[in-house]
N, C-alpha and C positions, 0 to 999 in steps of 0.2 A: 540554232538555239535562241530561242526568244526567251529575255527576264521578265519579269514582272517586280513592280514596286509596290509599295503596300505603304500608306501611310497610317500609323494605327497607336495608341497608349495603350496603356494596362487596363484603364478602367475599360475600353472597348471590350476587352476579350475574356472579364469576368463576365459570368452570366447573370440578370438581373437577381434571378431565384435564387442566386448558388449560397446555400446556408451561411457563409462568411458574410457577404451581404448581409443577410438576416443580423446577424452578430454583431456584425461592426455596430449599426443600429439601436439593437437592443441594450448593448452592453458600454457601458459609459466609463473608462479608464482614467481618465483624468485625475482621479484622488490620489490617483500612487506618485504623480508628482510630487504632491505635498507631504505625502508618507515618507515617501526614502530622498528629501530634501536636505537632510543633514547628512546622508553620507555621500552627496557630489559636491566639489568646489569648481566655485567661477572663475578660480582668478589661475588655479595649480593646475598643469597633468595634462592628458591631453582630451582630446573630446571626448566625452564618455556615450557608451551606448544608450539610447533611448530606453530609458526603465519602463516604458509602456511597450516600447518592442519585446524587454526582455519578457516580458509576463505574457505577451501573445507568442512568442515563441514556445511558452510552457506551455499554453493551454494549446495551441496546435497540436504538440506531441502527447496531451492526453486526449483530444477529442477526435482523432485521428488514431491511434492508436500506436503513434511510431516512439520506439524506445532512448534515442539519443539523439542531440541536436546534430549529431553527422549526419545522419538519417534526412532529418527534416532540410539538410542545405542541398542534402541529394534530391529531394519531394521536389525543392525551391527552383531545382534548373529546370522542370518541365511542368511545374504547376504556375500558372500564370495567378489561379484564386491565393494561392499562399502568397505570393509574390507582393500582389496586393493588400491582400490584408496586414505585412506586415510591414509595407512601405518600402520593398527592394523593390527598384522600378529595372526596366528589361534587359540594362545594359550593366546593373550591378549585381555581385558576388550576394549570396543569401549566406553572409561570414552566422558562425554561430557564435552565441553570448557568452559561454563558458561556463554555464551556470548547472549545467548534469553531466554527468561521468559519462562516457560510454558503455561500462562492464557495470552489469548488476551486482548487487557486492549484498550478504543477509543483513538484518537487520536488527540484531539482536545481540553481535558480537560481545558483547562484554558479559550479556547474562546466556543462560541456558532456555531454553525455548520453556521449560518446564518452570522454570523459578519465576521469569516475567508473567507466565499465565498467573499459578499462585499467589502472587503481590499483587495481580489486577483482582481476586479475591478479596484479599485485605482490605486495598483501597478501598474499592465499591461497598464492602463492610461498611468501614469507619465512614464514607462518605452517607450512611445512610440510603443506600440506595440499593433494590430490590431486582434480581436477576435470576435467569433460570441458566442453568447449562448443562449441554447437553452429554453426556460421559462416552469417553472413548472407548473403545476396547481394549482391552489389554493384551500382550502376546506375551503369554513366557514358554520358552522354547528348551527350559531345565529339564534336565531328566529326574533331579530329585521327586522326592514322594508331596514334600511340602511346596506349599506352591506360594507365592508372594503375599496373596490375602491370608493367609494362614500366620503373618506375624504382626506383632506391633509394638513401637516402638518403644523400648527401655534406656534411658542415656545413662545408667548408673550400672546397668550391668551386662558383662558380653555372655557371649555362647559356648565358651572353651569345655564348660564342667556340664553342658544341658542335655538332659536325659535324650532328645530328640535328637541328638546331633548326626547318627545314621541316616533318618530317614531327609535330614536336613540335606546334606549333601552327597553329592553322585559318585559312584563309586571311583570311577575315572577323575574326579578331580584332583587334581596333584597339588594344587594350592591351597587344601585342608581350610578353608574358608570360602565365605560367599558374600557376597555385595550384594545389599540392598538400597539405594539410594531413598532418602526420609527427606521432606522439604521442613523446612519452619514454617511454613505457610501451611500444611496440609491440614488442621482443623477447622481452618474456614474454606476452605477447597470442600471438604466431608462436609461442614451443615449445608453449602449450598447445592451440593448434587444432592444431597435428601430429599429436596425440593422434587426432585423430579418425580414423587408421589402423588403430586399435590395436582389439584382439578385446574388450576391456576398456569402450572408448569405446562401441559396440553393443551392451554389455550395458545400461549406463548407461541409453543411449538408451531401450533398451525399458522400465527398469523406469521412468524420467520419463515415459513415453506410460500406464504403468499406474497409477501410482501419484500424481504428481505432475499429471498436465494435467488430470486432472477434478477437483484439487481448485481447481486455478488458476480452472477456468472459474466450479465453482459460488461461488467467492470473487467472482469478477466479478459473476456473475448475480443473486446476494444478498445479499451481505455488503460493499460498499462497497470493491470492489477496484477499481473502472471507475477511480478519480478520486484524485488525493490532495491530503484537505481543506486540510492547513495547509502554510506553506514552512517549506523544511529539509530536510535532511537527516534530524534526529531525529527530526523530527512525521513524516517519512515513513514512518520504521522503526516507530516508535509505531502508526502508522495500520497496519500490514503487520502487525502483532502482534494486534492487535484485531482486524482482520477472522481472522485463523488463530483466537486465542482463544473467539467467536464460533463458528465452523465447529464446535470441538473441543469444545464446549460442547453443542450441536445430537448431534452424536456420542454424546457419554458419555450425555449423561440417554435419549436411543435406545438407549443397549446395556446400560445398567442400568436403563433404566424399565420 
């Protein structure tokens, strides 16, 4: 059995084209030193992670499409272009930063998926700002005769003495009452799906079917839109940010490469 030796670095065995290249390049990280300068010390602690590593560690797992930094340290034992790009040379560990969960966790845990749309009504109201949306369908699955659109709201009085109260509820029901859930949002919810009459709302429409649903899809398909990693609110917006930045990064070094 014959060895062979190889004397060889990292930068040999990236390929000159390979989009990371591109990247490194294009994309100039330096400011985030200055950014997050006041949350390292020089003198306390012990050496901290390169904060321009931690950020390309992000943007790897969004422009790649891998959903936790476990992932990307498994990428890192057999990807020599990761390895490089994020300054783990051949004979060290690709450690992760700590900085995403592994378990996708939803994103809205404090409110109901229903209430936060509704308040994105209000808001975009009060903010002055003009939007179309598009109305879901509704499933009701009641055996009763009255069906959900058939009531509206009264906060002063209930249904105990109301002539309808037969055709209201199902014979089988043994809990002689019915649940309707009513937002406080729901009158600006109603004027803006009104909208959807209007010659304006169909323009909309088309240019979201041109413009907007294939970036949605390919944000799903590769850049970590399926799932969202962290709870919150914020880590949500954060995580929606990253996957678009990601997307538009792929883009620019394509239309300038």
């Amino acid at each position: 059995m014959q060895l062979k030796y190889y004397i060889v670095t990292i930068e040999d065995l990236v390929p000159g084209e390979h989009f990371l290249r591109e990247l490194e390049a294009a994309l100039d990280l330096s400011f985030v030193y200055e950014e997050r300068a006041h949350v390292y010390s020089r003198r306390y602690g012990r050496p901290p992670i390169d904060p321009v590593v931690i950020v390309k560690y992000l943007l790897v797992g969004y422009l790649y499409g891998i959903p936790s930094e476990r992932q990307i340290e498994q990428r890192c034992a057999d990807s020599s272009a990761f390895r490089w790009y994020l300054g783990i040379d051949l004979d060290e560990r690709g450690t992760s930063t700590g900085s995403q969960h592994d378990q996708p966790a939803a994103a809205a845990e404090a409110h109901g998926s229903e209430s936060v749309s509704p308040l994105a009504h209000r808001v975009l109201e009060e903010q002055g700002i003009t939007f179309f949306v598009r109305p879901q369908a509704a499933h009701d699955r009641t055996n009763a005769e009255l069906k959900r659109d058939a009531f509206s709201c009264d906060t002063e009085q209930d249904c105990r003495s109301c002539p309808l109260r037969e055709k209201c509820l199902s014979e089988n029901d043994r809990r002689g009452a019915r649940k309707l859930e009513h937002s406080c949002f729901a009158p600006e919810r109603q004027r803006h799906l009104a909208h959807r009459y209007d010659a304006d709302y169909r323009d909309a429409l088309k240019k979201r079917q041109i413009w907007c649903e294939g970036t949605f899809a390919t944000q799903m398909w590769g850049h970590n839109l399926t799932r969202i990693l962290r709870r919150g609110l914020e880590a949500a917006e954060d995580h929606c940010l990253l996957s678009a930045t990601a997307l538009n990064l792929k883009r620019m070094i394509k239309w300038f490469g």
